[in-house]
C-alpha positions as CSV (number, residue, x, y, z in Angstrom):
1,X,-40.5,50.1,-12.3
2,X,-44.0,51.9,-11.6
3,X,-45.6,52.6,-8.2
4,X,-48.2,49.8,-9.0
5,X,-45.1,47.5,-9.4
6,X,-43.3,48.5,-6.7
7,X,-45.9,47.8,-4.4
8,X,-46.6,44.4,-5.3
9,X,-42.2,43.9,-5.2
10,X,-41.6,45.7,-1.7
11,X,-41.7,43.5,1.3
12,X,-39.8,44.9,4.5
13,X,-35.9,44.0,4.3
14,X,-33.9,44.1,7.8
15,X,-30.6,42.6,6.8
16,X,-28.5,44.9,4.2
17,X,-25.6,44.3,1.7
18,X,-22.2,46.9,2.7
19,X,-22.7,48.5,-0.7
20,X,-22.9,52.2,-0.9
21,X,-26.3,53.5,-2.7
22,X,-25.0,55.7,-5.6
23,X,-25.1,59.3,-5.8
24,X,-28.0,60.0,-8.0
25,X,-30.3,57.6,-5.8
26,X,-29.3,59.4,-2.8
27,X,-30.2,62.8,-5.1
28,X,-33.6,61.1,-6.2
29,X,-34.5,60.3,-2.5
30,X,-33.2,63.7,-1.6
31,X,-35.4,65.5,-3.7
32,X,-38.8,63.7,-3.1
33,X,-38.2,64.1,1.2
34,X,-37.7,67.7,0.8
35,X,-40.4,68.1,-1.9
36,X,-42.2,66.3,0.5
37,X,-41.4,68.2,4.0
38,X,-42.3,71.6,2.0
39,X,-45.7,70.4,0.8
40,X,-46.7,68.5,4.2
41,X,-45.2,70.9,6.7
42,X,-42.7,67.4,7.9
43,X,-39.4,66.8,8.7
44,X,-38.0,63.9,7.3
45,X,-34.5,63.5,7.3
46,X,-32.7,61.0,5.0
47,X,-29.4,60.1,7.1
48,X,-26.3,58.2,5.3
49,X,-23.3,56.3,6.4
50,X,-24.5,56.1,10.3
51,X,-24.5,52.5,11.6
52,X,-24.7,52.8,15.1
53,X,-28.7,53.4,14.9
54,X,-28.8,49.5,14.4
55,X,-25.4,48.4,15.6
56,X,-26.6,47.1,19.3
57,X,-29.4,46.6,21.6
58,X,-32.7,46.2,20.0
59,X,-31.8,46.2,16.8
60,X,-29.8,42.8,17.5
61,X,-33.1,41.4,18.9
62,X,-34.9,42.4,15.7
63,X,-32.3,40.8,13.8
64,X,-31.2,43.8,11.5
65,X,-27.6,43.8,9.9
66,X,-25.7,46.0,7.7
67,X,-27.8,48.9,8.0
68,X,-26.2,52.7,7.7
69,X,-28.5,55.0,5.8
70,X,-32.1,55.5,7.1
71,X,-34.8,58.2,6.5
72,X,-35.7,59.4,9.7
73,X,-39.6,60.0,10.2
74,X,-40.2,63.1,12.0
75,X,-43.2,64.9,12.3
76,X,-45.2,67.6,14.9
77,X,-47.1,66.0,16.7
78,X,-50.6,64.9,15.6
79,X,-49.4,64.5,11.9
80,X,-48.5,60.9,12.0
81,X,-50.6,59.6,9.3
82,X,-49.6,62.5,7.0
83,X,-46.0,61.2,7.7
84,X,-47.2,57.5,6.8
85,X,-48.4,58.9,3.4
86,X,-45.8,60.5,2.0
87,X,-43.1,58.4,3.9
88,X,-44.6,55.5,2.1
89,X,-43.7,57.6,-1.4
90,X,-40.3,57.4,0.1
91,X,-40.4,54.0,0.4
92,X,-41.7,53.1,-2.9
93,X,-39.5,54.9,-4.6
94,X,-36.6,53.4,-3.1
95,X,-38.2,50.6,-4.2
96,X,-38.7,51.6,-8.0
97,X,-34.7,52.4,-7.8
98,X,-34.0,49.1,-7.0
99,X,-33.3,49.3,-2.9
100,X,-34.7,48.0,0.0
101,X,-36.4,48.9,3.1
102,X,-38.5,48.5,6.1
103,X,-40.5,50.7,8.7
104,X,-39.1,50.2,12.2
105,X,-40.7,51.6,15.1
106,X,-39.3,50.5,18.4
107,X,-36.3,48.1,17.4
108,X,-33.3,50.9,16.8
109,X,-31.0,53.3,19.4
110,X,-31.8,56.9,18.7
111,X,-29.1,59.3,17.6
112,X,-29.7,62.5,18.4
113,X,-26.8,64.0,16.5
114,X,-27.5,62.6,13.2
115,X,-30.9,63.8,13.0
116,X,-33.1,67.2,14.1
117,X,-36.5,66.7,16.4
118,X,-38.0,70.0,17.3
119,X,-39.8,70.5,20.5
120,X,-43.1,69.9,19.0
121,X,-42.7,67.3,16.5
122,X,-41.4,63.8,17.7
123,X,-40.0,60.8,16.0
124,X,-42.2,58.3,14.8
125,X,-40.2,55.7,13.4
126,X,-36.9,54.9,11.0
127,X,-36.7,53.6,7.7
128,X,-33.3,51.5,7.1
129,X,-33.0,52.1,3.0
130,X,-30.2,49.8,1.1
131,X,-29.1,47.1,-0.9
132,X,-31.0,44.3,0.7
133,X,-29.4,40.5,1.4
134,X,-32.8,39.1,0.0
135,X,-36.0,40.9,-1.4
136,X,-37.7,39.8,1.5
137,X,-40.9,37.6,1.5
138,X,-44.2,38.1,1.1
139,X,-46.2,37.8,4.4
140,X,-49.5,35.9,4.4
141,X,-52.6,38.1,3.4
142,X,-54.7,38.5,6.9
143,X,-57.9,39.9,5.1
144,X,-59.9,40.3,2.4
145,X,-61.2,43.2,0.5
146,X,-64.6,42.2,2.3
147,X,-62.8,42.3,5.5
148,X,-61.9,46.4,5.1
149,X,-65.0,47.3,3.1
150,X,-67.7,49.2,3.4
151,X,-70.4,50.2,0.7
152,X,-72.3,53.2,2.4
153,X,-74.0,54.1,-1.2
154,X,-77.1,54.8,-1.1
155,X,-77.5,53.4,-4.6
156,X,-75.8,51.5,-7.2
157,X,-75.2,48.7,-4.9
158,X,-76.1,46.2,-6.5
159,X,-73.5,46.6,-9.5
160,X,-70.9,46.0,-7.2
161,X,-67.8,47.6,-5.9
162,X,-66.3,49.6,-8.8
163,X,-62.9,48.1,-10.6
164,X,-61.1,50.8,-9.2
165,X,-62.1,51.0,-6.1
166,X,-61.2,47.1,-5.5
167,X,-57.8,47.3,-7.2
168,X,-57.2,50.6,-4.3
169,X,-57.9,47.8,-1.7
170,X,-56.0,45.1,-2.9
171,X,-52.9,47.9,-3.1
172,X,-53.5,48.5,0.3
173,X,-53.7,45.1,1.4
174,X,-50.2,45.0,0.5
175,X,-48.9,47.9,2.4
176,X,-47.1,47.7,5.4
177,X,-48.7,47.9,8.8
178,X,-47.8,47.3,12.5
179,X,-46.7,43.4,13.3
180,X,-49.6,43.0,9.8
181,X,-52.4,43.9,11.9
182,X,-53.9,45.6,9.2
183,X,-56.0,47.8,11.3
184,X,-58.3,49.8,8.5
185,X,-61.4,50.5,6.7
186,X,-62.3,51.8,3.4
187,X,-66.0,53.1,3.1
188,X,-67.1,53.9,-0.5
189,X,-69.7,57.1,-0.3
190,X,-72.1,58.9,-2.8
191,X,-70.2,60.6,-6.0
192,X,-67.0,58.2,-5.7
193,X,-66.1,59.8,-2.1
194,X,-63.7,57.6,0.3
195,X,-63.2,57.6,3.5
196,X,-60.2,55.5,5.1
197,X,-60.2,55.3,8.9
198,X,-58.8,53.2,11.7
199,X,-60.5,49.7,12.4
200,X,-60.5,49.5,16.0
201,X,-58.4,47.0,18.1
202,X,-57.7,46.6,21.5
203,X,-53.7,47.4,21.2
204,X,-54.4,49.7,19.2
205,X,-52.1,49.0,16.2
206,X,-49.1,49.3,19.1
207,X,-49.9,52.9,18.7
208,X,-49.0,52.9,14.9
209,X,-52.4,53.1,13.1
210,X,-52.1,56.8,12.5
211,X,-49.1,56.1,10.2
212,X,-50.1,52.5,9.2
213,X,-53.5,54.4,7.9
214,X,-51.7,57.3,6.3
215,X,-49.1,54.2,4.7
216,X,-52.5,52.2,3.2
217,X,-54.3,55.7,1.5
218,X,-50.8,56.4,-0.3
219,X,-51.3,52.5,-1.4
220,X,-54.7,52.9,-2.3
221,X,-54.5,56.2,-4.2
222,X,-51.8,54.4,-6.2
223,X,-54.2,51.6,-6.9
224,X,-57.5,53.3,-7.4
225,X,-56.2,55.9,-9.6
226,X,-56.5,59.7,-8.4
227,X,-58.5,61.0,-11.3
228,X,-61.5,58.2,-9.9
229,X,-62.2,59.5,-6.1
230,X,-62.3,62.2,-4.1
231,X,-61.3,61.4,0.1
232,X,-63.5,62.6,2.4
């Protein structure tokens, strides 16, 4: 399975199978989160065989089950949406290996034992990864690519947006963002320059739009191609 693939087959699983993920998967995800933590400067920490994290509390309310290994997202503070952007990697490479997943910001216990938060990094949110029940569903697409567009060129508009830029949104469209709020903008500059930011809201994104944003540019580099744009 590619990335492009595994985007459009991800949709956020909270009920899981009691089947152990294999050895070489774990490896796999292994490899990437520390590749990933060296290149960043983060601290995500995959976690196995724990179940307490979503045995009780919240976690009953959100209606997971069955869940016992989770990457842990933990990051200084003020590097959320680089966290969101390679987290997402994570996530769509669980995907590509045939797991499931979900980002889950408020609805788990912490566990302090099973994972490490320094004193200036906090953490931002788990990621249950498994053998799902289902695949999930897809939820209903809020917006549009006109919705989280903007053409700031100052020529060349009348051709259009560029293939590549469009097929960047629609990958981010399907990304995975607080309660689907979808709170972001893509603005195509002068000498295929982007610039994603934050669409503003009145909640905010729940306080999630720094990783939501940094989960929708890892979606739309995959879509749009790296060798086509430059961020800005």
């Amino acid at each position: 399975m590619t990335l492009q693939e595994a985007i459009k087959a991800r949709h956020s699983v909270r009920q899981y199978l009691d089947k152990p993920i294999e050895a070489e998967k774990i490896t796999q995800l292994q490899s990437l989160i520390d590749e990933s933590n060296r290149k960043a400067g983060l601290h995500m920490q995959l976690v196995t065989d724990e179940p307490k994290a979503f045995a009780e509390g919240m976690a009953k309310y959100g209606k997971f089950s069955g869940i016992s290994n989770y990457v842990a997202m933990v990051c200084k503070k003020g590097d959320d949406t680089t966290l969101g952007y390679y987290g997402e990697q994570v996530v769509l490479l669980a995907q590509s290996l045939g797991l499931n997943s979900c980002w889950v910001g408020l609805t788990f216990s912490k566990q302090p034992d099973s994972y490490e938060v320094c004193n200036d990094e906090h953490l931002v949110c788990l990621v249950p990864v498994g053998y799902g029940v289902n695949q999930g569903i897809q939820h209903p697409q809020k917006k549009t690519i006109d919705d989280v567009c903007e053409d700031e060129r100052t020529k060349n508009k009348e051709q259009g947006l560029p293939e590549w830029f469009k097929k960047g949104v629609e990958a981010a469209l399907l990304a995975p963002t607080a309660v689907n709020q979808q709170l972001f903008r893509f603005i195509l500059r002068d000498g295929n320059k982007v610039e994603a930011k934050k669409a503003f809201s009145l909640t905010n994104g729940l306080g999630y739009a720094p990783i939501d944003l940094g989960i929708v540019k890892c979606h739309f580099e995959i879509g749009a191609g790296k060798e086509n744009f430059e961020w800005v």
